[in-house]
C-alpha positions as CSV (number, residue, x, y, z in Angstrom):
1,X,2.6,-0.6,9.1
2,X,1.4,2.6,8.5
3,X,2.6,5.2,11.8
4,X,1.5,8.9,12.8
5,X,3.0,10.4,15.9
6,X,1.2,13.8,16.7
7,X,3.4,16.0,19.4
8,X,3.6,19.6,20.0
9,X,0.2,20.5,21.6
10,X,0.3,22.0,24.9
11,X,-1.7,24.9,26.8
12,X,-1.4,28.5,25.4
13,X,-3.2,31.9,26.0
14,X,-5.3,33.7,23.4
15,X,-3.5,35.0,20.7
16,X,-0.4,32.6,21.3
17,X,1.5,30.2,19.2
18,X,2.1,26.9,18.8
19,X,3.8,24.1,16.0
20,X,2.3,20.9,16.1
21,X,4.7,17.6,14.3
22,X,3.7,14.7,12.3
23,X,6.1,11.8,12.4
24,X,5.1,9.6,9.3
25,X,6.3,5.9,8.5
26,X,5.6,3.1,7.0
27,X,4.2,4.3,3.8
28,X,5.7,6.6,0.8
29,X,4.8,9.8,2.3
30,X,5.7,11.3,-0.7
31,X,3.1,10.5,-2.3
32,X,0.3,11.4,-0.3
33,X,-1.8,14.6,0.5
34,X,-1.8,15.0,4.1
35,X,-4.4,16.6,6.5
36,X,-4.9,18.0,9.9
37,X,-8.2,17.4,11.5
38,X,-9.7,18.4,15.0
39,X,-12.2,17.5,17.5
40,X,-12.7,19.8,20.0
41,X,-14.5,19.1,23.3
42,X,-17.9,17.2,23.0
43,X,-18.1,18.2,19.0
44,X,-18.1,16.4,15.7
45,X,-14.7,16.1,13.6
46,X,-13.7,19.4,11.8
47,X,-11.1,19.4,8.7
48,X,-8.8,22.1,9.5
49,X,-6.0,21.6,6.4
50,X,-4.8,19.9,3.2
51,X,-1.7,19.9,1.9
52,X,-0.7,18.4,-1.4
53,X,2.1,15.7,-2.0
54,X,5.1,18.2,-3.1
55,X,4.0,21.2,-0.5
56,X,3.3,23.4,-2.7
57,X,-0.3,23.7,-2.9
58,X,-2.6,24.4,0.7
59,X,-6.1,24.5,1.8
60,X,-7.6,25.9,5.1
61,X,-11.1,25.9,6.6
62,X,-12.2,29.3,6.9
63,X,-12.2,29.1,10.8
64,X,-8.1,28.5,10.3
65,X,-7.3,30.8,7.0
66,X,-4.7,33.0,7.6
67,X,-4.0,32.2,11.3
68,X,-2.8,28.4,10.4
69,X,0.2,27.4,8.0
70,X,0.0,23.6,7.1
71,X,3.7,22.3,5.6
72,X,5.9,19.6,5.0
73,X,8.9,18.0,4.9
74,X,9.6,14.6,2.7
75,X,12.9,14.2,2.9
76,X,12.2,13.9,6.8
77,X,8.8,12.6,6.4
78,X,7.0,15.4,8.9
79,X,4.4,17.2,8.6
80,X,3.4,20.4,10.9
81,X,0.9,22.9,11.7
82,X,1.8,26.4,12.7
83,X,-0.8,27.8,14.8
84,X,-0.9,31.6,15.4
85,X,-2.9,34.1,17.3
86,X,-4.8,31.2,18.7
87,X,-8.4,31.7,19.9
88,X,-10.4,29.5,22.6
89,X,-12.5,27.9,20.1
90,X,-9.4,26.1,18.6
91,X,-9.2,24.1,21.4
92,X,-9.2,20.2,20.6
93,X,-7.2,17.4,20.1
94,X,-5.7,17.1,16.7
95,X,-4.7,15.0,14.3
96,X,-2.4,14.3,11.4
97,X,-3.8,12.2,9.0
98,X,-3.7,10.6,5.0
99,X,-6.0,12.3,2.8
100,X,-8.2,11.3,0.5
101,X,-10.2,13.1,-1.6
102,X,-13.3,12.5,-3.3
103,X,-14.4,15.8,-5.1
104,X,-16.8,16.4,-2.5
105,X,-15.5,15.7,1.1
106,X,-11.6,14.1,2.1
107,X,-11.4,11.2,3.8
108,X,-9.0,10.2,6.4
109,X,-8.1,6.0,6.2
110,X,-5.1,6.9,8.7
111,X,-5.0,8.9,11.7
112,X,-2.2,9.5,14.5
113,X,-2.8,9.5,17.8
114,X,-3.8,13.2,18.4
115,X,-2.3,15.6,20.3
116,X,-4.3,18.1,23.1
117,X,-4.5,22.1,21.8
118,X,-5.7,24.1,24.8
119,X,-5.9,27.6,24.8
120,X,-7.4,29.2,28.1
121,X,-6.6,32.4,30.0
């Protein structure tokens, strides 16, 4: 069956870095856009990246753009998140997950588990 593993979050200061990793099986990952999503503490949902099947084309909220790098690997089936000069509003837990898109909005049929972002001072 389809399995995401989500590791690498952890607590970091403001302005800090971190690399979050998807472990992906059961499925031809290949062949799938991926996504990173968020939920940060007693909010909604919020799409924070998409990255197409071969790598080479990206999209970012604007709350991420230029601070987050979304890539992958397919020969290892990974995908990561490179978060730099973190703020304190990008705490939440986040999550790897299968994209879908519908011209309008992505959907998400698959999620990993989520892993906990905190940054705090």
């Amino acid at each position: 069956e389809v399995q995401l593993v989500d590791s690498g979050g952890g607590l970091v200061q403001p302005g800090g870095s971190l690399r979050l990793s998807c472990a992906a099986s059961g499925f031809t990952f290949g062949s799938r856009f991926m996504s990173w999503v968020r939920q940060a503490p007693g909010q909604g949902l919020e799409w924070v990246a998409t990255i197409n099947r071969g790598g080479g084309t990206t999209f970012y909220a604007d709350s991420v753009n230029g601070r987050f790098t979304i890539s992958r690997d397919n020969a290892k089936n990974t995908l990561a998140l490179q978060l730099n000069s973190l703020k304190t509003e990008d705490t939440a837990m986040y999550y790897c997950a299968i994209a879908e898109y519908g011209g309008t909005w992505y959907t998400f049929p698959y999620w990993g588990q989520g892993t906990l972002v905190t940054v705090s001072s």
